[in-house]
VOTI-951269 format. One record per residue: residue in one letter; chain; x, y, z of N, C-alpha, C in turn. Coordinates in steps of 0.1 Angstrom, whole numbers, plus 5000, padded with zeros to 4 digits. Example, Ala and Ser with C-alpha at 12.3 -4.5 7.8 and 13.67 -1.06 7.14 Angstrom:
residues 2
  resn  chain   npx   npy   npz  capx  capy  capz   cpx   cpy   cpz
     A      A  5132  4943  5078  5123  4955  5078  5132  4967  5078
     S      A  5128  4978  5071  5137  4989  5071  5129  5000  5079
end
This chain:
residues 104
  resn  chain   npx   npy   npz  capx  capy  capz   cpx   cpy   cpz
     X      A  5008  4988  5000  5000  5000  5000  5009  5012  5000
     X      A  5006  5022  4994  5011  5033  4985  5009  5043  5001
     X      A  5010  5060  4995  5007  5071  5006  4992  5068  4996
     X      A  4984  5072  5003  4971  5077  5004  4967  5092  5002
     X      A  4963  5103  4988  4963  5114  4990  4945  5115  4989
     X      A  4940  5127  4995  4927  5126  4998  4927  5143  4990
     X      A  4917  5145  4984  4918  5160  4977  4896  5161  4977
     X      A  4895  5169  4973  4881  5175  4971  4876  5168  4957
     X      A  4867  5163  4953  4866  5161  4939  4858  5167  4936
     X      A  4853  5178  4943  4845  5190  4936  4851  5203  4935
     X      A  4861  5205  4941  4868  5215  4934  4880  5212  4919
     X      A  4880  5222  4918  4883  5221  4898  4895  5219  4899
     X      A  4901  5228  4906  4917  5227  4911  4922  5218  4913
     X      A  4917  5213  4926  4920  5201  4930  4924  5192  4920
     X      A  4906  5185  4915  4908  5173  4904  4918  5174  4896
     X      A  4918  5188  4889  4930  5193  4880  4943  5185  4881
     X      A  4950  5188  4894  4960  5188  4901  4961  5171  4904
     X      A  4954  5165  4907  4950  5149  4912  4952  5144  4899
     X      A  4942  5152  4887  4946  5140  4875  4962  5139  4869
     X      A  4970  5156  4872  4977  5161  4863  4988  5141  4875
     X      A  4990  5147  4888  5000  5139  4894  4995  5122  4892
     X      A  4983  5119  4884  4981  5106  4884  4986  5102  4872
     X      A  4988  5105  4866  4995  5106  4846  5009  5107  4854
     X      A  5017  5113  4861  5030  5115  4862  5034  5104  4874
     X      A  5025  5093  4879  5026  5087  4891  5033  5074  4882
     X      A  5041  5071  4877  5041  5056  4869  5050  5049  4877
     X      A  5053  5055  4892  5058  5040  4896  5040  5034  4906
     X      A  5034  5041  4906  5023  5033  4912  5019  5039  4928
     X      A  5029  5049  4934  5031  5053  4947  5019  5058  4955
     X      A  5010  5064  4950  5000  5073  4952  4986  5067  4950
     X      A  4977  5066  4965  4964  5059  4963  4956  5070  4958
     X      A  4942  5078  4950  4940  5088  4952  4925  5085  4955
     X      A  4923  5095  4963  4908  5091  4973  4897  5102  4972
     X      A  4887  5102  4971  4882  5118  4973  4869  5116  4981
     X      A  4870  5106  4990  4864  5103  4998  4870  5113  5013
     X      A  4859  5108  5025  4862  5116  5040  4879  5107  5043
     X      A  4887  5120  5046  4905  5117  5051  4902  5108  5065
     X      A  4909  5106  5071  4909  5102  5078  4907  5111  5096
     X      A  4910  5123  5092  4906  5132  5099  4889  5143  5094
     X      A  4885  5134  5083  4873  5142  5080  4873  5149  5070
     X      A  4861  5156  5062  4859  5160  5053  4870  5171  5045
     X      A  4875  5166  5031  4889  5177  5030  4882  5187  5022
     X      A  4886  5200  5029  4882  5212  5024  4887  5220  5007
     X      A  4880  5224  4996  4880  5224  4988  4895  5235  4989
     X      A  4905  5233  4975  4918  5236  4977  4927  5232  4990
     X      A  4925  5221  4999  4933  5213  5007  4936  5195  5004
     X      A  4947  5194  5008  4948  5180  5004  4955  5171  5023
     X      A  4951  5160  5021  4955  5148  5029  4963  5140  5024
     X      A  4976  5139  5033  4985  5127  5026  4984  5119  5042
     X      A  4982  5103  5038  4989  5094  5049  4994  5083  5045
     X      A  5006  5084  5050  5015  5075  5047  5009  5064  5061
     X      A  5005  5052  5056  5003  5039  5066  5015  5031  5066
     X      A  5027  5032  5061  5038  5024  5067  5040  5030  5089
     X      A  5042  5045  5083  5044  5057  5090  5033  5060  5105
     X      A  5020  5055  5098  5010  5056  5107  5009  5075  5108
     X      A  5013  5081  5104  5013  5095  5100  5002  5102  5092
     X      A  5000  5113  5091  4987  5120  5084  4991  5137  5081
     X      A  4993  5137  5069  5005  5148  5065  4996  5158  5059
     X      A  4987  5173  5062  4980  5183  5054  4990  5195  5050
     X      A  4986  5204  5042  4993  5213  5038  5002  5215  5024
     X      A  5013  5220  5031  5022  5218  5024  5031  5208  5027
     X      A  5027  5201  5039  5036  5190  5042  5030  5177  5037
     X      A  5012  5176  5035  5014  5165  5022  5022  5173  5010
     X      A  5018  5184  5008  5022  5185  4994  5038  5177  4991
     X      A  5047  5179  5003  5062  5180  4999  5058  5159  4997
     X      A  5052  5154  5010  5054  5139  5008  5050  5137  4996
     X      A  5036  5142  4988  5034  5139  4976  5046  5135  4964
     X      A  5050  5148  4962  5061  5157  4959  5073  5143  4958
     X      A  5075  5141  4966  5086  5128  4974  5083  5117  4967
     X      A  5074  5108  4965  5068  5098  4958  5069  5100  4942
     X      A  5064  5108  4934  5068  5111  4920  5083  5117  4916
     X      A  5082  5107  4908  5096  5114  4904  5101  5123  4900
     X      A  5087  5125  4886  5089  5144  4883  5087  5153  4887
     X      A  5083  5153  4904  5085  5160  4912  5093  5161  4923
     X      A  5100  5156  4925  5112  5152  4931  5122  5165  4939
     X      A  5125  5169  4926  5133  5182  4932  5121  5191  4936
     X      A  5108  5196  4930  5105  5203  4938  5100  5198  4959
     X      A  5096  5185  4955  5099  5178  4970  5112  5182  4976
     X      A  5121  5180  4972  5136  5184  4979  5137  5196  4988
     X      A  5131  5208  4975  5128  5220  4979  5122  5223  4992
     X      A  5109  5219  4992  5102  5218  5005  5105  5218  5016
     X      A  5119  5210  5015  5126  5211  5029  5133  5220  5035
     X      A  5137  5229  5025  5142  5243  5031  5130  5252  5037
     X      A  5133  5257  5047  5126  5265  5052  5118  5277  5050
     X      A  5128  5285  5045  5122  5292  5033  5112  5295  5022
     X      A  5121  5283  5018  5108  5280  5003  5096  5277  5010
     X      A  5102  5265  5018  5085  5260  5027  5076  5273  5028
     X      A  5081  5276  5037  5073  5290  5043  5066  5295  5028
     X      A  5077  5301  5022  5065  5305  5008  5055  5298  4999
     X      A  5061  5293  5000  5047  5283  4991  5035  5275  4999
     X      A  5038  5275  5009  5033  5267  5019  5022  5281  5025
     X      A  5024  5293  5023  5011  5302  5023  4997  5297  5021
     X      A  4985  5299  5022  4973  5300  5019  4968  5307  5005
     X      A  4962  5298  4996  4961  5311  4983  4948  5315  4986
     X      A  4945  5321  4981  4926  5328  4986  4918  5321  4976
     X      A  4914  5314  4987  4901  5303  4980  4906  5294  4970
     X      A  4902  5292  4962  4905  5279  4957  4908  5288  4942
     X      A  4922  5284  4941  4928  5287  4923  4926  5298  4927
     X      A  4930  5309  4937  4928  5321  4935  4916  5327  4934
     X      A  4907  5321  4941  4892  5331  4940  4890  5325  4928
     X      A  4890  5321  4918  4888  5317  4904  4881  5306  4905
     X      A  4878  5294  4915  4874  5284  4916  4858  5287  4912
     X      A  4854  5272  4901  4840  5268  4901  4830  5267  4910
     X      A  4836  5265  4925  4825  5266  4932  4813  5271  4936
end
């Protein structure tokens, strides 16, 4: 069993974003769910990652970096993630979903 990522399937973004890393997933790494996380319903523009080797449950930008970690062609920007820095910036809040731009 893979990380587990949990995303919205009614936000546009989201799905976007879920199909784009499911096309780039080819070793298999990533369950994708859009069912309740394991902490409850995921809020549209948020994601759940849990890793069950780990027993862990990773939101934010800190699933984003585990995501990140698992694909390959995302890789270096996972790496990224770990600097603090960068964390911090990207790891901000965008306003609402896609930028206020969301279907919702």
């Amino acid at each position: 069993m893979g990380i587990a990522l949990y995303y919205n399937a009614d936000c546009s973004d989201c799905a976007r974003l879920a199909a784009r890393t499911r096309k780039l997933d080819w070793l298999g790494r990533i369950e994708f769910s859009t069912v309740d996380s394991p902490i409850g319903p995921v809020p549209p523009g948020e994601i759940v990652a849990v890793d069950p080797k780990a027993q862990k449950i990773f939101t934010g930008i800190y699933a984003t970096r585990m995501i990140c970690m698992q694909v390959p062609a995302y890789a270096l920007a996972g790496l990224a993630l770990y600097v603090p820095p960068i964390r911090n910036y990207f790891g901000r809040k965008k306003p609402g979903c896609n930028g206020d731009a969301c279907e919702i």
